[in-house]
PDB file of N, CA, C and O in Angstrom:
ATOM      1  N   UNK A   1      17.559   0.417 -23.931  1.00  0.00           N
ATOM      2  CA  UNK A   1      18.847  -0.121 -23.527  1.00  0.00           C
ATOM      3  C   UNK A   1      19.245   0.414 -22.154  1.00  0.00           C
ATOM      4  O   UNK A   1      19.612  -0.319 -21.236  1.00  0.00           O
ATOM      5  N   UNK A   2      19.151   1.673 -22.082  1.00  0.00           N
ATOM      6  CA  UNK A   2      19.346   2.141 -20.869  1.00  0.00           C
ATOM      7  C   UNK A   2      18.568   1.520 -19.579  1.00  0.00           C
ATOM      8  O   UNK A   2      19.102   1.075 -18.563  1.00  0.00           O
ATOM      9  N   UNK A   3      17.136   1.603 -19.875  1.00  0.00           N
ATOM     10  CA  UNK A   3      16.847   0.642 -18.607  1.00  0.00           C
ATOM     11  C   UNK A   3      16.974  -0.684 -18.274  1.00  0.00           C
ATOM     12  O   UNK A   3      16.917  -1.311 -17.216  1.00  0.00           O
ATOM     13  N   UNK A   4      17.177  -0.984 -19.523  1.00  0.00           N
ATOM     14  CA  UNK A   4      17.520  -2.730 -19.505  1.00  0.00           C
ATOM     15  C   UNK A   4      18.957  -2.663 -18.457  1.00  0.00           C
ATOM     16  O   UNK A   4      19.030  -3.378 -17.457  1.00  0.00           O
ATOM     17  N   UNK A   5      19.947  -1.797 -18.818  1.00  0.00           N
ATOM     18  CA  UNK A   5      21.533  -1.541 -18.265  1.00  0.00           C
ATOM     19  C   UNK A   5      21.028  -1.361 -16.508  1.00  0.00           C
ATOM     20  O   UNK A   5      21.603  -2.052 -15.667  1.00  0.00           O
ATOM     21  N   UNK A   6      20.038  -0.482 -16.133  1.00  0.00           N
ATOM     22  CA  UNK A   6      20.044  -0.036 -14.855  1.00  0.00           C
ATOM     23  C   UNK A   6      18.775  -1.542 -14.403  1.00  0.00           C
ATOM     24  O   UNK A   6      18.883  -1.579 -13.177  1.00  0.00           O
ATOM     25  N   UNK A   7      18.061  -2.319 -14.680  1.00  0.00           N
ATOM     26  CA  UNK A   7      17.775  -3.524 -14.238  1.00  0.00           C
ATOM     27  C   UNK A   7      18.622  -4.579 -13.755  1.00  0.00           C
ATOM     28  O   UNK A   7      18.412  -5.241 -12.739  1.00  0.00           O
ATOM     29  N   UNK A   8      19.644  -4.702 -14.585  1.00  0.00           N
ATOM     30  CA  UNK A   8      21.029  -5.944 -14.735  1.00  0.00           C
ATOM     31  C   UNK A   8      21.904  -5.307 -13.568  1.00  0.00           C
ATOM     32  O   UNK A   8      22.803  -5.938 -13.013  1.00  0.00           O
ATOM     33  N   UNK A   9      21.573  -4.047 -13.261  1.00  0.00           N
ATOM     34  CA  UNK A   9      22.223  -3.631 -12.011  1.00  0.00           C
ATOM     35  C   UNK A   9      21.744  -3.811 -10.674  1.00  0.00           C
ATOM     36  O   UNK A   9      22.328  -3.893  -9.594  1.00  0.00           O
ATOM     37  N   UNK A  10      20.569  -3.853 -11.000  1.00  0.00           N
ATOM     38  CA  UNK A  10      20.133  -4.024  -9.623  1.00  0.00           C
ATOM     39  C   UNK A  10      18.680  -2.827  -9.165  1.00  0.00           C
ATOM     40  O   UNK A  10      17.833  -2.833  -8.271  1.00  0.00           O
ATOM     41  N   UNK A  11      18.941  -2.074 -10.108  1.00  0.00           N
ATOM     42  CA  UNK A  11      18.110  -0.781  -9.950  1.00  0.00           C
ATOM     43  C   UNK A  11      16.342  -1.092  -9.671  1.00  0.00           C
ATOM     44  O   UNK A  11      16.042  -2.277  -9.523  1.00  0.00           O
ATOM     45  N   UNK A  12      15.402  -0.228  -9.614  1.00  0.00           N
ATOM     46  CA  UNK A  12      14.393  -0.134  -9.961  1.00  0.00           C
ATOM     47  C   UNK A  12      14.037   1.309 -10.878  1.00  0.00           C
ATOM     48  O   UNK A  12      14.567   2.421 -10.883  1.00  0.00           O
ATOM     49  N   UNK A  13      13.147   0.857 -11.466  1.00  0.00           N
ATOM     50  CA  UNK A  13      13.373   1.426 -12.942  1.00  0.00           C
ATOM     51  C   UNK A  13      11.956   2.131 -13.531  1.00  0.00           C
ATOM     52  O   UNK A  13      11.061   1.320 -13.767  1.00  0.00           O
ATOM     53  N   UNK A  14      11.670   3.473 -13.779  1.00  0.00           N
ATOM     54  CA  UNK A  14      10.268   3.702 -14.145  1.00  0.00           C
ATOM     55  C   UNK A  14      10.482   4.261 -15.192  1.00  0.00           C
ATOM     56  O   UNK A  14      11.240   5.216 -15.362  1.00  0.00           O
ATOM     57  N   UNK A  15       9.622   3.536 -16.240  1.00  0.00           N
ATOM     58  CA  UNK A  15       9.734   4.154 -17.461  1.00  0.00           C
ATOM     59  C   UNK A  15       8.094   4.455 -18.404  1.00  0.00           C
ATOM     60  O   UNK A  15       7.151   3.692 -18.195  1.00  0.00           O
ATOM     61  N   UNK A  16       7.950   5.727 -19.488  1.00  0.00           N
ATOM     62  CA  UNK A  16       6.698   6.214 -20.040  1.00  0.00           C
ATOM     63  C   UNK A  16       7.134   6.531 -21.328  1.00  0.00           C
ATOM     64  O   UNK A  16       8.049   7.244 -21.741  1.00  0.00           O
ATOM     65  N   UNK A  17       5.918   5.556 -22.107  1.00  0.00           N
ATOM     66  CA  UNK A  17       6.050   5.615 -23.748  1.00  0.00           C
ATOM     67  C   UNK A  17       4.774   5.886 -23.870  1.00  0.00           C
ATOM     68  O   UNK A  17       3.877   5.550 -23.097  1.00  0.00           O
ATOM     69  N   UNK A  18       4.699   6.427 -24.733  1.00  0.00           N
ATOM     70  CA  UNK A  18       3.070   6.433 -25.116  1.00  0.00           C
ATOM     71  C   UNK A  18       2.316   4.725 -25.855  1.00  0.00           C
ATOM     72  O   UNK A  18       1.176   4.388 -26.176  1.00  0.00           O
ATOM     73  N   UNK A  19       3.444   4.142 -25.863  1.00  0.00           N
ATOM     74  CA  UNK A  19       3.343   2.990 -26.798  1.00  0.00           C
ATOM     75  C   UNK A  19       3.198   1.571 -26.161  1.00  0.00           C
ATOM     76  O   UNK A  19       4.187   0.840 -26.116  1.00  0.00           O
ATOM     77  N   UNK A  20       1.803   1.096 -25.591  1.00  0.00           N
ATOM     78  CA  UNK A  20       1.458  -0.293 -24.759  1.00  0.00           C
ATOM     79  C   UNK A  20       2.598  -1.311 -25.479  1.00  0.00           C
ATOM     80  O   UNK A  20       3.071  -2.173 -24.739  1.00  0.00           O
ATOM     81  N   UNK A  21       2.959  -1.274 -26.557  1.00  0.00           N
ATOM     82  CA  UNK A  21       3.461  -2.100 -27.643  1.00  0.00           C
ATOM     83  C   UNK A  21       4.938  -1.930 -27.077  1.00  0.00           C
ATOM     84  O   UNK A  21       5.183  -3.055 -26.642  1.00  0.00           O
ATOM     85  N   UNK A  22       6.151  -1.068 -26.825  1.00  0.00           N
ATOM     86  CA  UNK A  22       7.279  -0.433 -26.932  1.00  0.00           C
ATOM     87  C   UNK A  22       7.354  -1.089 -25.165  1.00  0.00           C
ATOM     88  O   UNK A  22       8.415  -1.555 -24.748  1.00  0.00           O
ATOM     89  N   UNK A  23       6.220  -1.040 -24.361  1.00  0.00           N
ATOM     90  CA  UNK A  23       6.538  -1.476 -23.222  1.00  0.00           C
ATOM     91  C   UNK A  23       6.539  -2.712 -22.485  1.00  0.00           C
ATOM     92  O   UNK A  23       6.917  -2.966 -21.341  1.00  0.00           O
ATOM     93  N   UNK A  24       5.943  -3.554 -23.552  1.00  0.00           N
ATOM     94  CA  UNK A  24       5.581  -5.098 -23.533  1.00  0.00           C
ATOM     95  C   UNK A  24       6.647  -5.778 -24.589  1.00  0.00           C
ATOM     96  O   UNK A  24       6.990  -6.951 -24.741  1.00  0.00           O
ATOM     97  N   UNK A  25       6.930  -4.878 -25.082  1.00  0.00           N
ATOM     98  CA  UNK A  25       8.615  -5.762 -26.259  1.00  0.00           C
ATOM     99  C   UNK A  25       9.516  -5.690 -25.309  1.00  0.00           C
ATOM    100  O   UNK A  25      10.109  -6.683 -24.889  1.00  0.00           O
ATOM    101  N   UNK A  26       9.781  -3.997 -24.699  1.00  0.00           N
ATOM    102  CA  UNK A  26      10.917  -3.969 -24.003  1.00  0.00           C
ATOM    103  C   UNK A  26      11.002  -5.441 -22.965  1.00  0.00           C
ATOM    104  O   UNK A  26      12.059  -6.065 -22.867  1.00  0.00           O
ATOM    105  N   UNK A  27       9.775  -5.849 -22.257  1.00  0.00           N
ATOM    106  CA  UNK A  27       9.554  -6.510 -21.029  1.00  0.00           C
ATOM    107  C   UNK A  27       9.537  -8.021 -21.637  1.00  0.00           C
ATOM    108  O   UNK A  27       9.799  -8.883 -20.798  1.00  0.00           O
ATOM    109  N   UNK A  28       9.298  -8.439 -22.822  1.00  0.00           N
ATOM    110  CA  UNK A  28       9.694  -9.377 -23.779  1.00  0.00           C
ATOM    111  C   UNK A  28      11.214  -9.659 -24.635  1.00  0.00           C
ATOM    112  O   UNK A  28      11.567 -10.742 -25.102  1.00  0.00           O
ATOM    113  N   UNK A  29      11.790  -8.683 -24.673  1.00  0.00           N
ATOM    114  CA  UNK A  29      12.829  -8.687 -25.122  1.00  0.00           C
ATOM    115  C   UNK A  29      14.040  -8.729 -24.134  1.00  0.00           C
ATOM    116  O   UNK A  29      15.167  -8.899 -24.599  1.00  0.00           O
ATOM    117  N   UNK A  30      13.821  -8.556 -22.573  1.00  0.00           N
ATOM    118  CA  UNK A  30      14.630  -9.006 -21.635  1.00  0.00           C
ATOM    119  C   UNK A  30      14.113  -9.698 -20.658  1.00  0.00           C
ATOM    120  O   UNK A  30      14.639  -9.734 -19.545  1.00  0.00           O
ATOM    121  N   UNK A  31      12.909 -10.391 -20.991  1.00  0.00           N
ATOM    122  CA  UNK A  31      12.341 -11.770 -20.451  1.00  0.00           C
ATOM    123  C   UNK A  31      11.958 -11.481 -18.615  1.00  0.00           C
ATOM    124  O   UNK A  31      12.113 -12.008 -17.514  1.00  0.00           O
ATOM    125  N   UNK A  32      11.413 -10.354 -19.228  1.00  0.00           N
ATOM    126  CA  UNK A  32      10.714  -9.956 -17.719  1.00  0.00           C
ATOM    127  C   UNK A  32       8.726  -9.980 -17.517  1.00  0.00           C
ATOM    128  O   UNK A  32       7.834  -9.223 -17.902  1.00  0.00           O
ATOM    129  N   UNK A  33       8.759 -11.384 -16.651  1.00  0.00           N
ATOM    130  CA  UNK A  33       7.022 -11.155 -16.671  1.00  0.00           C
ATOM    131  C   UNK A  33       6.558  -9.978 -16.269  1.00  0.00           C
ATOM    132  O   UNK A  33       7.341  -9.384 -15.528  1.00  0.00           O
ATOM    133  N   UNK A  34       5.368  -9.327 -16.540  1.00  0.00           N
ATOM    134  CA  UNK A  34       5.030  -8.310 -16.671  1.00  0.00           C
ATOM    135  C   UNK A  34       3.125  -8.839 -16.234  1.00  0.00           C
ATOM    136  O   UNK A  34       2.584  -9.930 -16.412  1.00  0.00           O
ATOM    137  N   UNK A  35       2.790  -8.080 -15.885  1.00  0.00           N
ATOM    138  CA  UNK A  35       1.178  -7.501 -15.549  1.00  0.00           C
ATOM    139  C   UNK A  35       0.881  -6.231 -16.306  1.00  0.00           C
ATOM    140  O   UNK A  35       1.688  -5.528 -16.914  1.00  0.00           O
ATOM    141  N   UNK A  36      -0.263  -6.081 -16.180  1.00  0.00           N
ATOM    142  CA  UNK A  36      -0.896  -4.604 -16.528  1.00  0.00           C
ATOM    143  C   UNK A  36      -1.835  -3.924 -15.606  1.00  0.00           C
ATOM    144  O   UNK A  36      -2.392  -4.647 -14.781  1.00  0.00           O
ATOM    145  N   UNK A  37      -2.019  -3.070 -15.605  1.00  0.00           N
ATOM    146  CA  UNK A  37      -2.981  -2.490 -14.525  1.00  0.00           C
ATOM    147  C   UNK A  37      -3.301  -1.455 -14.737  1.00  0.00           C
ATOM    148  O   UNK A  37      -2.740  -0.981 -15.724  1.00  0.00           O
ATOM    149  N   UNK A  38      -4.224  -0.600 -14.084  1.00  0.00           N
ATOM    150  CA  UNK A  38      -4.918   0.808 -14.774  1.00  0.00           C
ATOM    151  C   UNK A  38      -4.513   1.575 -13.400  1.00  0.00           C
ATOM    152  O   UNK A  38      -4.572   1.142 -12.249  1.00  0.00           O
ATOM    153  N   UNK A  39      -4.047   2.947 -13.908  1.00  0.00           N
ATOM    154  CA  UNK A  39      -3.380   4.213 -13.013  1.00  0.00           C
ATOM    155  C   UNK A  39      -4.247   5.149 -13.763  1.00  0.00           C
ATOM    156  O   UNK A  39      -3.570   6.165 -13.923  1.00  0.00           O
ATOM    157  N   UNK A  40      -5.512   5.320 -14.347  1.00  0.00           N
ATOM    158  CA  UNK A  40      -5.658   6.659 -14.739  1.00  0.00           C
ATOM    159  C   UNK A  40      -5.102   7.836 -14.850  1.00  0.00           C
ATOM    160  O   UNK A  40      -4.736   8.412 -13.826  1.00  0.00           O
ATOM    161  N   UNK A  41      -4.959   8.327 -15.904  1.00  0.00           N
ATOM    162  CA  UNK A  41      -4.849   7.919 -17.436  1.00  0.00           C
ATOM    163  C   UNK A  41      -4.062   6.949 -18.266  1.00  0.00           C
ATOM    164  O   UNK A  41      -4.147   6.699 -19.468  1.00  0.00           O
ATOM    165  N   UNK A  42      -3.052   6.323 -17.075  1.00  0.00           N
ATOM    166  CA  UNK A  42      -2.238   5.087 -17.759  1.00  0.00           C
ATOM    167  C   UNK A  42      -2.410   3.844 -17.566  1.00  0.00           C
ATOM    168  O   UNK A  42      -2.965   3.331 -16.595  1.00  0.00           O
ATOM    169  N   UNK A  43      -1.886   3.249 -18.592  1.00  0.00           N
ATOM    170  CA  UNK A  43      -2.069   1.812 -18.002  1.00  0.00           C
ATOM    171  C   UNK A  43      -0.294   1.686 -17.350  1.00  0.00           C
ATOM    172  O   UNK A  43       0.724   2.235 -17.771  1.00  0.00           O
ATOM    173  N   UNK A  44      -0.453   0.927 -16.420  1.00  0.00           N
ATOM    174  CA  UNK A  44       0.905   0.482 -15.734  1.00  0.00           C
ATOM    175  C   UNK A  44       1.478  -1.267 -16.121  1.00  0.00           C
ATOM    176  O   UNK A  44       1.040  -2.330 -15.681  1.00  0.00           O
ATOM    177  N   UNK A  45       2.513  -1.025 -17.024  1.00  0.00           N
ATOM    178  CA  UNK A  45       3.412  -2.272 -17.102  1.00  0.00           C
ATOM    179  C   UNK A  45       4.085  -2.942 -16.413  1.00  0.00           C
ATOM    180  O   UNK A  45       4.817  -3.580 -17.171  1.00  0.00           O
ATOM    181  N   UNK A  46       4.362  -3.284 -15.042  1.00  0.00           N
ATOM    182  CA  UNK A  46       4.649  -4.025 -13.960  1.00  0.00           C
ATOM    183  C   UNK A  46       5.703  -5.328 -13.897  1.00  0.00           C
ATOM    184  O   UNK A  46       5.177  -6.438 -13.982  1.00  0.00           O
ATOM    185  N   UNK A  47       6.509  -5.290 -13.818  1.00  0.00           N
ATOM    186  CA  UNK A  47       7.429  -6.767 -13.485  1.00  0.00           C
ATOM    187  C   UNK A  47       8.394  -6.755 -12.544  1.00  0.00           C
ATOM    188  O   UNK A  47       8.177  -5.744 -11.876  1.00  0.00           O
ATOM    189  N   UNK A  48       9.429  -7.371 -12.081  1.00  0.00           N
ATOM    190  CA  UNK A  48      10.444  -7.128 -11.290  1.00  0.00           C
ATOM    191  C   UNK A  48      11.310  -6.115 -11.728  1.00  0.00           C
ATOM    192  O   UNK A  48      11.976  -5.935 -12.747  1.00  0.00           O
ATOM    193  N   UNK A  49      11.104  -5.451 -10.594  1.00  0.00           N
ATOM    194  CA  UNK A  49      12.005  -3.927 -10.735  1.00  0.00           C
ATOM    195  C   UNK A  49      11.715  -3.242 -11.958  1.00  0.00           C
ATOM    196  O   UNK A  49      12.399  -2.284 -12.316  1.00  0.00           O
ATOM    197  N   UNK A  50      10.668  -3.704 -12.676  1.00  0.00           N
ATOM    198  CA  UNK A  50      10.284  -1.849 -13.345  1.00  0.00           C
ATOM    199  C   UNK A  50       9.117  -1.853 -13.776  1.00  0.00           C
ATOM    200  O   UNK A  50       8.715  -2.904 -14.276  1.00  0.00           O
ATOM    201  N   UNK A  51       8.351  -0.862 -13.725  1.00  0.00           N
ATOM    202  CA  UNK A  51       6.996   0.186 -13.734  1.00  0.00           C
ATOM    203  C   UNK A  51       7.041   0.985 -14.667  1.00  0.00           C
ATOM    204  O   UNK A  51       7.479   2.127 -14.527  1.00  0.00           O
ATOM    205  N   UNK A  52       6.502   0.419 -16.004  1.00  0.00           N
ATOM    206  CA  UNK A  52       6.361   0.967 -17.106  1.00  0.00           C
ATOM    207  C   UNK A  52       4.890   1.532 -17.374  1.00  0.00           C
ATOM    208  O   UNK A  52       3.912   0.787 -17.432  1.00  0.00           O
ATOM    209  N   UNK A  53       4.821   3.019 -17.545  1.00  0.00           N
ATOM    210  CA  UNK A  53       3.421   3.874 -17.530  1.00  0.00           C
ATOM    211  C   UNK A  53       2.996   4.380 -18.929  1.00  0.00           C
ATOM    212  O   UNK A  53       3.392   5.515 -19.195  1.00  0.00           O
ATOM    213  N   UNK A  54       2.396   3.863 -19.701  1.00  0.00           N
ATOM    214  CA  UNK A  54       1.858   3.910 -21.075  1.00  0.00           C
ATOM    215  C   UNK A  54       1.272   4.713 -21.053  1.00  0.00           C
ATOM    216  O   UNK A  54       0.443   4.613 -20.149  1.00  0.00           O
ATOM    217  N   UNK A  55       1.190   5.665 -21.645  1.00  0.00           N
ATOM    218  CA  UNK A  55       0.746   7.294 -21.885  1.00  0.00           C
ATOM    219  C   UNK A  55       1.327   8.580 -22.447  1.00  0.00           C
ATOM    220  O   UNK A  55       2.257   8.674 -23.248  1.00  0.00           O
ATOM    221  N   UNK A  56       0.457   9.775 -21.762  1.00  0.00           N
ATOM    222  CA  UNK A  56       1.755  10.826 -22.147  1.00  0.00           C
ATOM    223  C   UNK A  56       2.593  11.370 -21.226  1.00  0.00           C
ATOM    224  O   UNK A  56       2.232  11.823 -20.140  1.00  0.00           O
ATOM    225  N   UNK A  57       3.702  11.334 -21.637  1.00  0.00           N
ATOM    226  CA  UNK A  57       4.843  11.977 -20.525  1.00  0.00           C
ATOM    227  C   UNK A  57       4.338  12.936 -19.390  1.00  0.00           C
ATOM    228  O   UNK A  57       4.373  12.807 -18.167  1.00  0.00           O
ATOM    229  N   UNK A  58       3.729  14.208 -20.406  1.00  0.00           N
ATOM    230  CA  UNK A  58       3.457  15.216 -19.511  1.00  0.00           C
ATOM    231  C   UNK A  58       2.431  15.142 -18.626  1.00  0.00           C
ATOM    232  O   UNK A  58       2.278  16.056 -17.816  1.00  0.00           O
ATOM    233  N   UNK A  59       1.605  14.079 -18.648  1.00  0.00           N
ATOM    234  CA  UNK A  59       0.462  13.683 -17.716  1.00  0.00           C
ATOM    235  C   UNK A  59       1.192  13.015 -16.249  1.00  0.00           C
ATOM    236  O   UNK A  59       0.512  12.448 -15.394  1.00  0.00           O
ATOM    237  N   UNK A  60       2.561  13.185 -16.154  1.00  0.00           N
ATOM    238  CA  UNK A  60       2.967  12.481 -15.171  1.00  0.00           C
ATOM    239  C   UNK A  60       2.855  12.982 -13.858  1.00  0.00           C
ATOM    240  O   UNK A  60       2.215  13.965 -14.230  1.00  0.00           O
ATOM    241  N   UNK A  61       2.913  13.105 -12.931  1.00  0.00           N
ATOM    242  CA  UNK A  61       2.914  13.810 -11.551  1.00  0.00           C
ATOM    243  C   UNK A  61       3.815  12.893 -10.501  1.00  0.00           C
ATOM    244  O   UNK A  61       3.683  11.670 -10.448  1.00  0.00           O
ATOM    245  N   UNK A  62       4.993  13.830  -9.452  1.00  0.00           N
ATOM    246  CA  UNK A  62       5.429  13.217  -8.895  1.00  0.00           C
ATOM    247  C   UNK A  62       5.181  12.280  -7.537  1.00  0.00           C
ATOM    248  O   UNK A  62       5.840  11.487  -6.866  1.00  0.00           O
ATOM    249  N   UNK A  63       3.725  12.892  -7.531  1.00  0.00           N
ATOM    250  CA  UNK A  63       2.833  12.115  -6.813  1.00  0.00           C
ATOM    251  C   UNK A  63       2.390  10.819  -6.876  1.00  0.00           C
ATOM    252  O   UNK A  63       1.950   9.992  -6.077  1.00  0.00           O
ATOM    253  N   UNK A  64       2.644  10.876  -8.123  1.00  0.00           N
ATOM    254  CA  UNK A  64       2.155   9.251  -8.636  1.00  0.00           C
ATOM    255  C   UNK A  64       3.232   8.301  -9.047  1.00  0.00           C
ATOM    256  O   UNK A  64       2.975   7.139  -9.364  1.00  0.00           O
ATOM    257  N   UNK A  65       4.397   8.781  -9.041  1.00  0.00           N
ATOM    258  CA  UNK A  65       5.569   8.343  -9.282  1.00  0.00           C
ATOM    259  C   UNK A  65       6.973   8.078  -8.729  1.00  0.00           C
ATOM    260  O   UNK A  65       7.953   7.438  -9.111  1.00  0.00           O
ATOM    261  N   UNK A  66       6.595   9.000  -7.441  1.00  0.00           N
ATOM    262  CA  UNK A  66       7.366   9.058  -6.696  1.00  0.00           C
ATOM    263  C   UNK A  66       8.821   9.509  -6.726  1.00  0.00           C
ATOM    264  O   UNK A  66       9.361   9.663  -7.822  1.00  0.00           O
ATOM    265  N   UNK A  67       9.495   9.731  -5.593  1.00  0.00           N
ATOM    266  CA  UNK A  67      11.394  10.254  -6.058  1.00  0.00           C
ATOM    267  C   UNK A  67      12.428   9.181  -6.714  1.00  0.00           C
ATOM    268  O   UNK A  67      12.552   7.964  -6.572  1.00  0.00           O
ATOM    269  N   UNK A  68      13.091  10.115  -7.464  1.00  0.00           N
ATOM    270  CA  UNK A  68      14.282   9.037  -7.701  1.00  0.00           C
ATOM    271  C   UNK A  68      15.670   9.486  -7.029  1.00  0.00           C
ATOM    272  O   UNK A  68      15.739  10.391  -6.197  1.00  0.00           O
ATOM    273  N   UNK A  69      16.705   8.782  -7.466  1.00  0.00           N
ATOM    274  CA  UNK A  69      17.681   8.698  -7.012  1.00  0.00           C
ATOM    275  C   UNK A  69      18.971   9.763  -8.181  1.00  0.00           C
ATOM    276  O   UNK A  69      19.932  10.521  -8.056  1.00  0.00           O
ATOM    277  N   UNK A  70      17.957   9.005  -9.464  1.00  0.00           N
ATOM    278  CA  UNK A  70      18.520   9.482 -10.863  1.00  0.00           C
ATOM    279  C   UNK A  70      17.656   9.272 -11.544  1.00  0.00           C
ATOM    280  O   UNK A  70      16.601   8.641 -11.476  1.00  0.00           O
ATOM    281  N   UNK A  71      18.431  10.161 -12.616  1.00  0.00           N
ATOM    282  CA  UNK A  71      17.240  10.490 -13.838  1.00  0.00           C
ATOM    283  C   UNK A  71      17.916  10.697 -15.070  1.00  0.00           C
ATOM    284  O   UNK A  71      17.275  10.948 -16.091  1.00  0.00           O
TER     285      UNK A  71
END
């Protein structure tokens, strides 16, 4: 819900589930086309304004993810 709230705003939005499933409903359930793509070790969920990274959290690096604004 929360990222759905910061999309409808205008935001760009990065989000990590361990769950390919949890990130393709979310992107189905607010009717956002979506791609997939491989980031080793994740796969990346892709659509307008948000970058969903299927994996584990702690595998994240801000290198690969870049700064935010908020969190």
């Amino acid at each position: 819900a929360d990222l759905a709230w910061l999309v409808s705003r205008g935001r760009d939005v990065v989000g990590v589930d361990l769950s390919d499933i949890a990130a393709r409903s979310f992107a189905s359930e607010q009717g956002i086309p979506v791609t997939a793509g491989s980031d080793p070790p994740f796969t990346v969920v892709r659509g307008e304004r948000i970058a969903y990274y299927v994996g584990d959290f702690f595998d994240i690096k801000p290198g690969r993810i870049g700064r935010f604004d908020l969190i």
